[in-house]
LUMKOL-976022 format. One line per 2 residues: number of its first residue (from 1); their letters; for each residue x, y, z of C-alpha. Coordinates in steps of 0.02 Angstrom, whole numbers, plus 50000, padded with zeros to 5 digits. Example, Ala and Ser with C-alpha at 12.3 -4.5 7.8 and 13.67 -1.06 7.14 Angstrom:
BEGIN
1 = as = 50615/49775/50390 | 50684/49947/50357 $
This chain:
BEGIN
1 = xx = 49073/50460/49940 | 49001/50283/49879 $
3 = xx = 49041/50122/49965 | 48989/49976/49889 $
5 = xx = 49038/49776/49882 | 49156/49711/49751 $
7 = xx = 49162/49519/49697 | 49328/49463/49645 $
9 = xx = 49363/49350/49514 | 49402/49215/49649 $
11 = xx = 49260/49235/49736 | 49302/49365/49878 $
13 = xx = 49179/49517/49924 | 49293/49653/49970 $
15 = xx = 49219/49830/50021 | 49248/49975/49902 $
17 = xx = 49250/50168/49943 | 49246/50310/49785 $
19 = xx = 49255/50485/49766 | 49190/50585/49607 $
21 = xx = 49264/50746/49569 | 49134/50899/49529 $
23 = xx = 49183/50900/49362 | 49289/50814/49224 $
25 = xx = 49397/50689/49320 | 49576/50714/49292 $
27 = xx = 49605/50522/49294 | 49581/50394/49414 $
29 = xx = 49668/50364/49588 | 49679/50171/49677 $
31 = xx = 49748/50208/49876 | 49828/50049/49928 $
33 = xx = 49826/50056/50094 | 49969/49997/50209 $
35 = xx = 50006/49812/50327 | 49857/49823/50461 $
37 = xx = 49786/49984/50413 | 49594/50037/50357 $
39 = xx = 49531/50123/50212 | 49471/50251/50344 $
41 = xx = 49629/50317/50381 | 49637/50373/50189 $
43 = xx = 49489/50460/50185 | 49524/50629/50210 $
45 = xx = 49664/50615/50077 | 49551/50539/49958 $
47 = xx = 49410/50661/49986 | 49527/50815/49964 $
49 = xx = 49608/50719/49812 | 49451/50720/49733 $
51 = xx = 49400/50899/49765 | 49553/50924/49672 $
53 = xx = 49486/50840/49495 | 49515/50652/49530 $
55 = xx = 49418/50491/49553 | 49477/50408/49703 $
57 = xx = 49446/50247/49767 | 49486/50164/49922 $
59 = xx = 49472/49975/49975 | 49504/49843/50118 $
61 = xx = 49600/49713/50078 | 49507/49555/50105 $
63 = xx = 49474/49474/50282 | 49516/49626/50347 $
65 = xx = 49408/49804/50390 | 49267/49833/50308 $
67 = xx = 49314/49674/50207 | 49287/49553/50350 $
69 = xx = 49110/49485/50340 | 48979/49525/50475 $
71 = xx = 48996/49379/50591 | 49162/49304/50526 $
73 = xx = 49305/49265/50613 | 49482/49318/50563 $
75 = xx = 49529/49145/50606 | 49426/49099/50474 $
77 = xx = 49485/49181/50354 | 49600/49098/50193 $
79 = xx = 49693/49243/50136 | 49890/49267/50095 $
81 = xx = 49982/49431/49995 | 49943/49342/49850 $
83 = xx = 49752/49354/49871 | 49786/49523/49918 $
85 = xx = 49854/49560/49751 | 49708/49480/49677 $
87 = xx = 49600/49594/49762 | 49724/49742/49717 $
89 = xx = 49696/49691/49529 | 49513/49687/49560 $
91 = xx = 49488/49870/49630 | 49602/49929/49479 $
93 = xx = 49504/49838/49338 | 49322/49930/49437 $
95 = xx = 49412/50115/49448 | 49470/50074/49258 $
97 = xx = 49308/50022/49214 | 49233/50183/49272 $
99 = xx = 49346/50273/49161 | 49425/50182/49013 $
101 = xx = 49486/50320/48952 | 49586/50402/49078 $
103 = xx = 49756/50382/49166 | 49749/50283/49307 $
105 = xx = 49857/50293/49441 | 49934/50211/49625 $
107 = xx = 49991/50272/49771 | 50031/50163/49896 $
109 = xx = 50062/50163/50048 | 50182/50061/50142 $
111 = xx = 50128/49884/50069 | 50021/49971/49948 $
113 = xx = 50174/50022/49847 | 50245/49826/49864 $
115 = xx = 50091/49728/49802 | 50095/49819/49633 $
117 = xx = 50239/49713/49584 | 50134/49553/49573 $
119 = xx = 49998/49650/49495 | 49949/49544/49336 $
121 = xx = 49862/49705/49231 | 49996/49834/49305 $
123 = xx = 49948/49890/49108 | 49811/49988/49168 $
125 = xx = 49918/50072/49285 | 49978/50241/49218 $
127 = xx = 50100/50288/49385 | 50144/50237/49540 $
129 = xx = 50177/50369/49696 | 50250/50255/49822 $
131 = xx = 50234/50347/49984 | 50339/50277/50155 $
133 = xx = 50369/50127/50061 | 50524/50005/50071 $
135 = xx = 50569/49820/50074 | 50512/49746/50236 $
137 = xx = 50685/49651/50264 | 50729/49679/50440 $
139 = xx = 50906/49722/50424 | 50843/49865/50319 $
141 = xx = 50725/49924/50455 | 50741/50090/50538 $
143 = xx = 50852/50077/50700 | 50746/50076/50820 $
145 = xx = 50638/49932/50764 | 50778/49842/50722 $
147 = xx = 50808/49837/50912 | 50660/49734/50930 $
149 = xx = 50606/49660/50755 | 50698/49497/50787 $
151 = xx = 50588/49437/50946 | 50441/49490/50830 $
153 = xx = 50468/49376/50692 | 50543/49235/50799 $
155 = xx = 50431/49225/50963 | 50273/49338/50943 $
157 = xx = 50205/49306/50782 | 50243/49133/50771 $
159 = xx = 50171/49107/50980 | 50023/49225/50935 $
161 = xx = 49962/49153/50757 | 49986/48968/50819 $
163 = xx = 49859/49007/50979 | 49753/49137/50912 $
165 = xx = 49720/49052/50722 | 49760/49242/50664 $
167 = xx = 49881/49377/50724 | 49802/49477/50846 $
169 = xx = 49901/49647/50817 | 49777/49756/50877 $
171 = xx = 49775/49693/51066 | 49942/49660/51055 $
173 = xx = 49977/49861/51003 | 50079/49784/50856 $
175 = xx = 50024/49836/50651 | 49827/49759/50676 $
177 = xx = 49734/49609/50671 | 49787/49495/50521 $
179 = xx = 49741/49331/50448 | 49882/49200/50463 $
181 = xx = 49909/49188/50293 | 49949/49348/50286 $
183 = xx = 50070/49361/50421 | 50162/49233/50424 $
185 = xx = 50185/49244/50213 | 50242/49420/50262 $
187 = xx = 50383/49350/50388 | 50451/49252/50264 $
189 = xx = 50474/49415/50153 | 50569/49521/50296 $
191 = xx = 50686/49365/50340 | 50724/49382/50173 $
193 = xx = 50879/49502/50101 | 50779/49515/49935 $
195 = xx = 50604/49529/50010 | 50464/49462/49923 $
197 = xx = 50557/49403/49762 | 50710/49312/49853 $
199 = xx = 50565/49221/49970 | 50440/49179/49814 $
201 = xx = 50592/49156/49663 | 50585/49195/49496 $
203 = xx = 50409/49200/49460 | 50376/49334/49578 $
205 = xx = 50565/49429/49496 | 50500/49412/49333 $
207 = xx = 50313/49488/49393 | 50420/49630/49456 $
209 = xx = 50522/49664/49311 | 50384/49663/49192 $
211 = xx = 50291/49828/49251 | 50344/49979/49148 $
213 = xx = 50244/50107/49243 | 50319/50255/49328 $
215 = xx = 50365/50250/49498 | 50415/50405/49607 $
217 = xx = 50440/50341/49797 | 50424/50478/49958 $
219 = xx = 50558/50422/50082 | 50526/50491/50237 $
221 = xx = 50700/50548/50337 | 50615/50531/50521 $
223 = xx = 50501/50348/50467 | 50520/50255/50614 $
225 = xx = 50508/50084/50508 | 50582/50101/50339 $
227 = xx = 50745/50183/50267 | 50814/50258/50121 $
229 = xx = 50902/50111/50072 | 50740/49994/50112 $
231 = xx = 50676/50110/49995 | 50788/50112/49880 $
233 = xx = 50788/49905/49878 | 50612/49921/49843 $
235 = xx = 50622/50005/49705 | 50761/49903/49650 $
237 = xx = 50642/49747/49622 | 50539/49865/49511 $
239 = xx = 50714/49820/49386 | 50628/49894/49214 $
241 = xx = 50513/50043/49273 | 50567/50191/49258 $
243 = xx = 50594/50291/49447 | 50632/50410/49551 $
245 = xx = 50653/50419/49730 | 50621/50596/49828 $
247 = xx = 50675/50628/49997 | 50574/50718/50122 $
249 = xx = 50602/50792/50288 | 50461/50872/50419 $
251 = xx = 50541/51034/50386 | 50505/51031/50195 $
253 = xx = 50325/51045/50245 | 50340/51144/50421 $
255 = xx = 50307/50998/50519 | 50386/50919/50688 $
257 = xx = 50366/50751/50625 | 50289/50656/50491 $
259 = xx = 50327/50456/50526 | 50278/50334/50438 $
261 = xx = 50081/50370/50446 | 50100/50555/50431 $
263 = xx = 50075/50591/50265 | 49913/50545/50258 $
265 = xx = 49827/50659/50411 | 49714/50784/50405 $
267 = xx = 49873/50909/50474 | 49945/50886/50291 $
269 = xx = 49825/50955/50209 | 49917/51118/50175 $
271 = xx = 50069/51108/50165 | 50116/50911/50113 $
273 = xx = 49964/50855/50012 | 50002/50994/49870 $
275 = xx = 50151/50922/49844 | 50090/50732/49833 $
277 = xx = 49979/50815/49696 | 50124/50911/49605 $
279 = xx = 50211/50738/49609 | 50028/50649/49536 $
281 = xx = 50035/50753/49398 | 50210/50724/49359 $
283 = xx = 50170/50542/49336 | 50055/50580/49201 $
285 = xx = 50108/50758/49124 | 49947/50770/49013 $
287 = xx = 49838/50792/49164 | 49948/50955/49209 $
């Protein structure tokens, strides 16, 4: 494994994880990683993915992980889901770079499997394997949360951001620390029916409907924050790609549970992490 700094075109230094296969890479594989989550967590995945013949990068989003300068506070930090994006695009154009000549594909994770949609070089994307991934709008939220997702948007985020400078998820046991930018952009997407193109317009509908890359989606039947149909909405905004959506149950893989973090442990490794493979290489047939 290789970490090294990456300077965006806007001037952000975001920290960048890779994984070379033994051999002749397969293709190339971005992990976006989900809302409040570290490229750690991904690590396993991505160093058994590339025992299996791929190049596989993971990254921190900026202001956030290993992304969050020595010294700097997240109240500091300038950062929205658009910069996010940008930093998206900038991991993709350094894994393409690596290998021009190779498919290069996504799977994201949660938000990692949204931010591709405002992606502006989604033609160097070959595939996208959207795993737990859905629209965040809280009607469309599993039950449970549901319960409790309207005192989130409309008392803690708005209390915590305005006297903390940031969202401070991780002491309040709620998705991780995150810049206010961030969060609060992200409210206005789940108080939204259409998510992040009904709160941004037609800029952001048109950015959707212009990627043309495959898109298979894993929805999870026991994900304790998105649904089949927040899945399905999802991959509704993604109007002109061709897709496919695949649903999975613990059982398929001879689990208790999966959730919404599940797929990616260590636990998966025999049983579910195959079949995110088999479903790689249907993305991009050639590399069967």
């Amino acid at each position: 494994m290789k970490q090294e700094q990456l300077r965006t075109p806007d001037g952000a230094q975001i920290t960048v994880r890779s994984w070379d296969p033994a051999g002749q890479p397969h293709g190339s594989v971005v992990i976006g990683g989900a809302m409040g989550v570290r490229q750690d967590y991904y690590a396993p995945f991505a160093g058994w993915l590339a025992a299996q013949g791929w190049r596989v990068t993971t990254f921190d989003y900026r202001g956030h992980g290993l992304s969050l300068p020595e010294g700097q506070a997240m109240r500091d930090v300038d950062a929205d889901l658009f910069d996010w994006a940008r930093d998206y695009e900038a991991v993709i154009d350094h894994a393409h770079a690596a290998l021009p000549q190779a498919p290069l594909h996504l799977i994201g994770h949660s938000l990692g499997a949204q931010l591709p949609g405002l992606l502006r070089n989604q033609h160097k994307v070959a595939g996208l394997l959207s795993v737990a991934a859905g629209s965040g709008y809280w009607r469309e939220n599993a039950p449970r949360l549901k319960r409790t997702i309207w005192y989130f948007w409309w008392v803690l985020v708005p209390l915590a951001t305005r006297l903390c400078g940031y969202f401070p998820g991780k002491r309040l046991k709620k998705v991780g620390d995150l810049p206010k930018g961030v969060i609060l952009q992200w409210r206005r997407w789940c108080l939204d029916p259409r998510y992040s193109v009904g709160a941004e317009g037609e800029q952001v509908r048109r950015q959707y409907a212009s990627a043309r890359f495959p898109l298979l989606a894993l929805s999870i039947t026991d994900d304790e924050l998105m649904t089949l149909r927040g899945t399905h909405s999802l991959v509704g905004l993604y109007e002109n790609a061709q897709h496919e959506v695949v649903r999975l149950a613990p059982a398929d893989v001879q689990q208790r549970r999966l959730g919404h973090f599940g797929a990616f442990r260590a636990s998966q490794q025999a049983a579910l992490w195959p079949r995110m493979l088999q479903w790689l290489h249907t993305l991009s047939p050639a590399t069967a």
